[in-house]
N, C-alpha and C positions, 0 to 999 in steps of 0.2 A: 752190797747191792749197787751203792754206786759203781760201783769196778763193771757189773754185770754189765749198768743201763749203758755204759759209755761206751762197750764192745757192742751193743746190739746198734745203739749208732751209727758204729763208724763202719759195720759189717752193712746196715740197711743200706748206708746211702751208699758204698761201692757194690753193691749187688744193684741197687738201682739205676747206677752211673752205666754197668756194665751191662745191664736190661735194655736199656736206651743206644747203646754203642752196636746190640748186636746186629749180623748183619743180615738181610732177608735170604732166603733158602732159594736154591734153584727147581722151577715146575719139572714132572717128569708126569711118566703114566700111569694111571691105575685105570683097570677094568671096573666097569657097572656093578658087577656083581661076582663072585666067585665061591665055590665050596672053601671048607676048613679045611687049611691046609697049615703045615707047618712053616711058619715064617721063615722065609728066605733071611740069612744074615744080610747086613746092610755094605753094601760093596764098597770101597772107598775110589775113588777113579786114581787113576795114575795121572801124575803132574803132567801138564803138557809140556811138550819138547821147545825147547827153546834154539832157536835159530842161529849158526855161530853166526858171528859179523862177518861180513866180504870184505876182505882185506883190500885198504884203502889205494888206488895206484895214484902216488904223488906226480902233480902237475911238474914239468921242466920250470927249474928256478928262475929263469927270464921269464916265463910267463905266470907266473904263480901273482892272481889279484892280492891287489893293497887289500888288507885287514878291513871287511866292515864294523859297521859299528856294533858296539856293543846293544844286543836287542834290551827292551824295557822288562823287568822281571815280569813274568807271564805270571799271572792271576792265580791263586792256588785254586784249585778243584771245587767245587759246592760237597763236603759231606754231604754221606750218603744218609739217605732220611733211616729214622730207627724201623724194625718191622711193621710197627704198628699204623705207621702212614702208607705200607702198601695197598692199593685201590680204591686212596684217597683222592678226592673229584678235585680239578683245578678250579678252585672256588673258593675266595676269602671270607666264605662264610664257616668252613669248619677253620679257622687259622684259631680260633682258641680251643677247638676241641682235641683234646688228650687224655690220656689216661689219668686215674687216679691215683695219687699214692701218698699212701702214710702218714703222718709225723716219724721224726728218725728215732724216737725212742717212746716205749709204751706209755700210754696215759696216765699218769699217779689217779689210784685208788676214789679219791676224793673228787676226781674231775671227770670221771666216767657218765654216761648220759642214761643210765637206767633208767631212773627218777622221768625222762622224758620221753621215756618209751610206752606204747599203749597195750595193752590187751585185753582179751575177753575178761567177760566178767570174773572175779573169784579166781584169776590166773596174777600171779606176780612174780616179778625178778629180780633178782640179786643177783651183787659180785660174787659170784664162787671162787674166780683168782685175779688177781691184777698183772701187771707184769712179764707178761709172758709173750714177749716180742716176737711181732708178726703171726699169733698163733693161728692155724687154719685147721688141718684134720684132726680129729677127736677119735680116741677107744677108751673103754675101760674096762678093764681087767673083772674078773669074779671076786678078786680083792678089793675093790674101788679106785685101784690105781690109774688115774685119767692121764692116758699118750698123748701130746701133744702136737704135731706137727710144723714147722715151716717151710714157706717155700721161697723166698729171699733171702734170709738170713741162713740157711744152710744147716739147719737146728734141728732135733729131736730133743724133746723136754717130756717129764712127767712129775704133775701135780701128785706128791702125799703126804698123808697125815701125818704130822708126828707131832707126838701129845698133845691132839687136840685143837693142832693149827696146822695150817696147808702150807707148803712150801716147795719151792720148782728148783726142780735137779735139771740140770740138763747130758744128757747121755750119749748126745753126740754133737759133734761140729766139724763146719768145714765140707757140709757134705754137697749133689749136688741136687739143688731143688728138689729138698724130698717130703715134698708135698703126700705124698702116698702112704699112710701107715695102714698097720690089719694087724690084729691079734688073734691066736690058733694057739690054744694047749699049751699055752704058758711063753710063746714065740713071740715076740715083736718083729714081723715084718715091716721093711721100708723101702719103700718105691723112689729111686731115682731118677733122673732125667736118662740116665746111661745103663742103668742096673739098677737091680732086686737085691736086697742083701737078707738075713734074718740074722736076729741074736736069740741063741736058745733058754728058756730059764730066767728071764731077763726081771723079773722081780726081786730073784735071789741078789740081782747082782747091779740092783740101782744105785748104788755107792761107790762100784766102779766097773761100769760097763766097758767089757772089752770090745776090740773093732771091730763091726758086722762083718758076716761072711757071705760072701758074693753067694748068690746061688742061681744068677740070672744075667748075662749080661748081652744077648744077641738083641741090643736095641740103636737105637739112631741115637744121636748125639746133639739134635737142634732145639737151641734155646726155644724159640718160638712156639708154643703149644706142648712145650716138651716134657712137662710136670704132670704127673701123675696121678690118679685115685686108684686106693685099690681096696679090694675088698675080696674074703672067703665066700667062696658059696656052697652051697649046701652038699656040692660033689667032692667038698671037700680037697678046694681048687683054687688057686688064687686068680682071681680077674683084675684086668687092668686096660688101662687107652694108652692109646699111642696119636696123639696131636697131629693134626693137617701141620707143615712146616710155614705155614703163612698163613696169611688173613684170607686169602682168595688166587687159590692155584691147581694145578692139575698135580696131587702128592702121588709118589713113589709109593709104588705097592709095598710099601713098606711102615707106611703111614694113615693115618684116618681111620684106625681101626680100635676095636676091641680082641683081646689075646688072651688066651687063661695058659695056667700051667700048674703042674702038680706042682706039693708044697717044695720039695727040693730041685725044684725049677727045671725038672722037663717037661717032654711031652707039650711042645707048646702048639696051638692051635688059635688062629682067627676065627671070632665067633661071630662076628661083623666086622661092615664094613661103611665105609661112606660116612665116618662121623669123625664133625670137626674135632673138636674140642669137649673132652667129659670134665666134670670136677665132681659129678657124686652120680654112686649109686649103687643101688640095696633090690635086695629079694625079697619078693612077693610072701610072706610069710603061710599065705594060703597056698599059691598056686606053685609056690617056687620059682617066677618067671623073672630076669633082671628087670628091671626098669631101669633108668639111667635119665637126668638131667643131659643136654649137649648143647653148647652155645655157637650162634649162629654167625655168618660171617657181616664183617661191620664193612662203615660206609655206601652199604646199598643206598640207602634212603633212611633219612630221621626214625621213619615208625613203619621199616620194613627190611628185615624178616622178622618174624618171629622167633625166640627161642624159645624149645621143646622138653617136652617131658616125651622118651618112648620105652619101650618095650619090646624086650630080645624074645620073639618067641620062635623063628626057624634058627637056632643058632647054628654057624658058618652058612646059611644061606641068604638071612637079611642083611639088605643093603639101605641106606638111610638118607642116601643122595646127597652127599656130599661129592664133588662143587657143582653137581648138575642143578640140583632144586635146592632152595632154603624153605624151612619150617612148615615142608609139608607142603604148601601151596605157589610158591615163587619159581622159575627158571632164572638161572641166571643170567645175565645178558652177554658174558662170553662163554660160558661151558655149557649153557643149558641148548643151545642151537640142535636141535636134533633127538631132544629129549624130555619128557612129559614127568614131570611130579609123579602121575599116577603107574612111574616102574618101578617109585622105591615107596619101603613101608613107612607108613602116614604117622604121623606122631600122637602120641594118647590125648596129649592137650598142647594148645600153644600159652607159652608163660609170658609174651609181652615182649616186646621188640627191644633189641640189646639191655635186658634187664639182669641176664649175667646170672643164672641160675646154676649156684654152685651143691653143696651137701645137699641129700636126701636123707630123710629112713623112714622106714613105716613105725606107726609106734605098736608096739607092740606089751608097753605098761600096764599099768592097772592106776595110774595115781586121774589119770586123768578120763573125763566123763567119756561113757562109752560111746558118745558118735565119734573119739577119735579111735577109737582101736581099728587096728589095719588102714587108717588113713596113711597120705603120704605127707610130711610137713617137710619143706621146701627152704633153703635161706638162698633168696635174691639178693647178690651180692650187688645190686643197681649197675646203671648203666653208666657209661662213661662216651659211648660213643651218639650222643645225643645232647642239642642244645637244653631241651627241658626231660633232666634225669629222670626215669623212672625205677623203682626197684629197692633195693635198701630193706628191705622187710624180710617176715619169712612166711610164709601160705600156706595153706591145708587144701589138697585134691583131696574130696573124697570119690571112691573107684565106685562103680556096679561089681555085683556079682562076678559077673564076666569078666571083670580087670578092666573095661571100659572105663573113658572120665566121668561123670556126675558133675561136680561142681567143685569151684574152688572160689576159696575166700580167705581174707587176711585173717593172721594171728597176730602177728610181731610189727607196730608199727610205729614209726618216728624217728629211726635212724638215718633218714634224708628228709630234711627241714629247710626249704625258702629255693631248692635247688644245690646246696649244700650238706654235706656229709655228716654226721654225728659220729657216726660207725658203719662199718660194714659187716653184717652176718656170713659167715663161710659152711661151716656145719655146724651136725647137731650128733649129739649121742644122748643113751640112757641111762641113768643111774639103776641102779638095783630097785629103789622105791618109787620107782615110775619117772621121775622128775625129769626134765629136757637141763640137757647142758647146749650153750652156745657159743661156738667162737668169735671172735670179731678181731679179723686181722689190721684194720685199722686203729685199734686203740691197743693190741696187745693184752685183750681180757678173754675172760669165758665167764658168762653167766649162767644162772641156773634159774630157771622155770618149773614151778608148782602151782599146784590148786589146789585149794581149799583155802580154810582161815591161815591167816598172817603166819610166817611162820620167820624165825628170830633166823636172821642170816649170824650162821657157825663161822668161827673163828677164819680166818684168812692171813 
C-alpha cells in the first residue's frame, strides 16, 4: 500500500504541474447551430515556413564600426498564464482565486469527513473505500464490481470483494485523462482525452487486464476541457462531450459538442452542439431523453452565469449556446453581440453560478422513499472560481411529468465548511440494493448512502 500511495503522489502532483503548464488553445469557428453530422477529423495545420536568413554583405574593413557594447541581458519573457486565467479581469481582486486541488495522496480511512456530513432524515454514510486516488466516475457491474475512474492520475481502478473485504486493483495506467468509463455486456469502456478504448470480458480478467483496444480515436487532443463522461444509452450507443478548448472562445466545429457512436466505434454523429464542458449525464428512465449537467464559463462575474441542468430532446438539432449565451439567460459581452439567449435551448434548471455540477443519475432504486424514484441527484463539485465558494454538496431536482424542473433541494451537505474544502462529490452510481455510491476526488474515497435503520458498515 505504501508503494501504491507514493506513485499516486508523485503521478498527482506531475499531472498537476502539467495541468498548470498547459498551454491555451487557439479561437476558430463554429456555426449557431447545425444538423447531425458526422464529425469532420481534426486537421493538424502545417508548420509555418520559416524564412531563410539574407545573407549578411560585410561592411569594407576600413570601415567596419568599433564593437559596441555588450547589451544588458534582456529580461526573460513573463510565462505564459495556465488556461485557467484566460478571460481573467485585470483586477487584484481575483489575484488569489484558483483552482482547487487535492492533497497529493488519498486521505487515510480514519481522517475522512463522513461523520461531518449532513442528511435527511433516516439517510446515512459510510466509507465504502479509502484509498483510491483521485477517484471520479463510478459503474457497477451486475456482479457488484465498482469501475472506478481518474482523471489526473491516469488510472482506471475497480473496487472487489474478496472474502468479505474490498480491495482496489487497478487495471490500467498511464492513460490519458480517462475520466469517461461505461459498462455494456460485460465491456468496460474508457473515455480518453484522445480516444475511446474497450476491454471485452473485463471481470474475467481483473487480475490481469490486458491493454484496451482503441475503438475510437477521430478526437482533438486539448488538455483544457478535454476529459470526458460517457455513458450507454438506451439505442444501444455510446455518448460522449467533447470540451470548449478554453474558458471563453469561439471553438472549432470540432468542439463544444456532444457525439454518440455505435459500441465498435462507428457511425459517429453530433447530437449537440454549443456545450461547454459536461462531466455527467444519464437518460430519462421514463422518457428516454439525455439530460446532461454542463459548466459554464468562469470569470464573468462572482455570481454570474449560471451552471445548468439540460435536456437533449432535438438531438443533432439542439444547440445550447455556447459562447454566444451562458445559463440560459446571459449574452456574452464578446461573442454574444448579435445574438439573443432566446435562439438556443433554455436550460431545465439553473444549479448556481460556478458551483461546478459534475455526475448525475436518476435513481432508479427501491432502497430509498419513493419521492426519490426518477428524481435526478446531482454532485456539485463547488466552485473555485468565486471568492465565497458555493457547491460542494449533492441535490435532488425533482422533474414534472413533462421532464420540466419542479424543485430542487439539498441531500449531501458539509463537504465545504468556513469557505474551505472537506471533499469534493464527483459522481454517484447504484448498488444492486438501492444504495447511492459517492466519489470524492479530493480525499480519494467513495462512500455509500442508505436509508433506513443504522446499518454496520461491511469490511473495507
Amino acid at each position: 500500500m505504501r508503494t501504491i500511495l507514493s506513485r499516486s503522489r508523485t503521478l498527482l502532483l506531475a499531472a498537476l504541474a502539467g495541468g498548470l503548464a498547459a498551454a491555451a488553445p487557439v479561437a476558430a469557428q463554429q456555426s449557431p447551430a447545425g444538423p447531425a453530422t458526422a464529425p469532420a477529423p481534426v486537421a493538424t495545420p502545417a508548420p509555418a515556413a520559416t524564412p531563410a536568413p539574407s545573407p549578411a554583405t560585410p561592411a569594407p574593413a576600413a570601415q567596419a564600426p568599433a564593437a559596441a557594447p555588450a547589451p544588458a541581458a534582456a529580461a526573460a519573457a513573463p510565462a505564459a498564464p495556465p488556461p485557467w486565467m484566460q478571460g481573467a479581469p485585470d483586477n487584484p481582486a481575483v489575484a488569489n482565486i484558483a483552482p482547487v486541488f487535492p492533497p497529493p495522496i488519498p486521505t487515510a480511512a480514519d481522517k475522512l469527513p463522513q461523520a461531518k456530513l449532513k442528511l435527511p432524515a433516516n439517510f446515512h454514510i459510510e466509507v465504502y473505500q479509502s484509498g483510491v486516488a483521485n477517484a471520479r466516475s463510478l459503474r457497477v457491474s451486475d456482479k457488484g464490481t465498482v469501475f472506478v475512474s481518474s482523471r489526473v492520475l491516469g488510472n482506471v481502478y475497480a473496487i472487489v470483494d474478496k472474502n468479505g473485504k474490498r480491495e482496489v486493483k487497478t487495471l490500467a495506467k498511464g492513460l490519458n485523462s480517462p475520466n469517461g468509463i461505461a459498462l455494456h455486456s460485460g465491456t468496460l469502456y474508457i473515455a480518453e482525452i484522445n480516444k475511446i478504448s474497450k476491454i471485452d470480458n473485463i471481470e474475467a480478467q481483473l487480475d490481469n487486464p490486458p491493454t484496451p483496444t482503441v475503438i475510437y480515436d477521430d478526437l482533438p487532443n486539448d488538455a483544457p476541457h478535454g476529459w470526458k463522461f460517457l455513458t450507454v444509452g438506451p439505442d444501444n450507443k455510446l455518448y460522449f462531450n467533447i470540451g470548449a478548448p478554453c474558458n471563453i472562445c469561439m471553438p472549432p466545429p470540432t468542439h463544444a459538442q456532444i457525439r454518440r457512436i455505435d459500441l465498435d466505434g462507428k457511425n459517429a454523429e453530433v447530437v449537440a452542439r454549443g456545450v461547454r464542458q459536461i462531466v455527467g449525464m444519464d437518460f430519462n428512465p421514463t422518457s428516454k431523453v439525455l439530460y446532461f449537467t454542463e459548466n459554464q464559463r468562469d470569470w464573468l462575474s462572482e455570481d454570474q452565469p449560471n451552471d445548468k441542468l439540460n435536456r437533449l430532446l432535438h438531438p443533432g438539432r439542439d444547440n445550447f449556446g455556447y459562447p454566444y449565451c451562458h445559463g440560459g439567460d446571459i449574452e456574452d459581452p464578446q461573442f454574444g453581440w448579435g445574438h439573443s439567449c432566446d435562439e438556443f435551448v433554455k436550460p431545465v434548471a439553473q444549479l448556481g453560478p460556478h458551483s461546478a455540477p459534475l455526475g448525475m443519475r436518476f435513481y432508479t432504486g427501491k432502497m430509498f422513499p419513493a419521492q426519490y424514484h426518477n428524481t435526478i441527484f446531482i454532485a456539485r463539485h463547488g466552485s473555485w472560481n468565486k471568492t465565497h465558494k458555493i457547491g460542494g454538496d449533492v441535490v435532488v431536482v425533482h422533474l414534472n411529468p413533462d421532464g420540466t424542473f419542479k424543485s430542487m433541494e439539498p441531500f449531501i451537505t458539509g463537504f465545504l465548511v468556513d469557505n474551505k474544502y472537506l471533499g469534493r462529490p464527483v459522481d454517484m452510481e447504484w448498488l444492486k440494493d438501492g444504495s447511492m455510491l459517492l466519489s470524492d476526488d479530493y480525499n480519494g474515497a467513495v462512500y455509500r448512502i442508505t436509508y433506513g435503520p443504522q446499518r454496520v458498515s461491511m469490511g473495507r
